[in-house]
C-alpha positions as CSV (number, residue, x, y, z in Angstrom):
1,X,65.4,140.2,49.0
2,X,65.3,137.5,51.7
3,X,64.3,140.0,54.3
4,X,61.3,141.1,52.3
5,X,60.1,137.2,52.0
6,X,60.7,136.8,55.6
7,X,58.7,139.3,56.2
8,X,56.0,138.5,53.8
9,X,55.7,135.1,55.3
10,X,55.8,136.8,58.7
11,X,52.7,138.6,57.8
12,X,51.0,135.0,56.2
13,X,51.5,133.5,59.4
14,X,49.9,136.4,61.5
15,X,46.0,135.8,61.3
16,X,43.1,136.2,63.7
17,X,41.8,133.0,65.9
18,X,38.4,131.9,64.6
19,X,38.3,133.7,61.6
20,X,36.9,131.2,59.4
21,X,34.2,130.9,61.7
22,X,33.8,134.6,61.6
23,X,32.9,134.3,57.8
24,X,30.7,131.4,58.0
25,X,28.0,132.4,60.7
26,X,27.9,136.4,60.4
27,X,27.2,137.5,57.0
28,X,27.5,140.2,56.4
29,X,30.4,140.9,59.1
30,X,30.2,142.9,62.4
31,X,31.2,146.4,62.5
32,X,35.2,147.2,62.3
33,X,36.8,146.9,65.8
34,X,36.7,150.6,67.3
35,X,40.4,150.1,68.6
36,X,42.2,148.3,65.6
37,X,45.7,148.4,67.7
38,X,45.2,145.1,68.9
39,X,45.0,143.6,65.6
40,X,48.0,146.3,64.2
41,X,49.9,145.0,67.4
42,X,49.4,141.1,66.2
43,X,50.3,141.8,62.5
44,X,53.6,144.1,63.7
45,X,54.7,140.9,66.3
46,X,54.0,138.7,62.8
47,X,56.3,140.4,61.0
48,X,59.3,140.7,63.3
49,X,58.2,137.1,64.5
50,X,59.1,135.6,60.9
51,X,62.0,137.9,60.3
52,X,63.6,136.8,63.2
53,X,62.7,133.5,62.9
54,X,63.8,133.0,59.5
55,X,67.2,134.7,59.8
56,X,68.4,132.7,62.6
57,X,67.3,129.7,60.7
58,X,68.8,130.6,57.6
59,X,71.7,131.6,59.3
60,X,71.8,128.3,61.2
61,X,71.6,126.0,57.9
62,X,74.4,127.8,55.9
63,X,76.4,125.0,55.8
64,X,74.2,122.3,56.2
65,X,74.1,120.0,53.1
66,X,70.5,118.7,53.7
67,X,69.2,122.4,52.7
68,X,71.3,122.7,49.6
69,X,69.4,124.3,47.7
70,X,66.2,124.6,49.4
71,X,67.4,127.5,52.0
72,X,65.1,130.3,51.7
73,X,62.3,127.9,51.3
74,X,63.1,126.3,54.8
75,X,64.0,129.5,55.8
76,X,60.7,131.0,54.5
77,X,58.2,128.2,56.2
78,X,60.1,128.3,59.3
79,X,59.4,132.3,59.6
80,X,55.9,131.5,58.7
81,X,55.7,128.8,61.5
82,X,57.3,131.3,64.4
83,X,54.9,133.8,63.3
84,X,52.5,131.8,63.6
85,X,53.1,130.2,67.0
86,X,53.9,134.1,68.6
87,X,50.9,135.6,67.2
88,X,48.6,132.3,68.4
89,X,50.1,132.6,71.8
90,X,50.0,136.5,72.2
91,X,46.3,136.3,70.8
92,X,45.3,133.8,73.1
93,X,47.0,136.1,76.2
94,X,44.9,138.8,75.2
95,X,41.6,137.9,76.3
């Protein structure tokens, strides 16, 4: 069960630089990417990104009494945040 919201937060974290901006000016949207593996690639780093993430943190606050309670939370947001720092940096090294 933890692995699955590790992962789901993994893939909440993963999204597209520029996005919003996207919406805002084109309407309606551009035509679908011809070689979707770059953005397949980003979502696939998201995932592993926040379930590794989030299992070394969660593995590192066992015993910690500050997280009593609250460690698949912390756990969760910390695999969102390392998903999205990997998928920001490997988006930005694309281009």
């Amino acid at each position: 069960m933890e692995t699955t919201f590790f992962l789901i937060m993994g893939w909440c974290g993963t999204g597209y630089p520029g996005w919003l901006r996207d919406l805002l000016k084109k309407w309606p949207p551009p035509p679908p990417d011809p070689e979707p593996w770059r953005h397949i690639s980003l979502i696939v780093l998201g995932l592993v990104a926040g379930l590794i993430g989030g299992h070394f943190f969660s593995n590192a606050i066992v015993e910690n009494q500050f997280f009593a309670g609250q460690r698949a939370i912390a756990a969760g947001l910390f695999a969102f945040g390392v998903s999205n720092m990997a998928t920001g940096i490997a988006s930005s090294l694309k281009r």
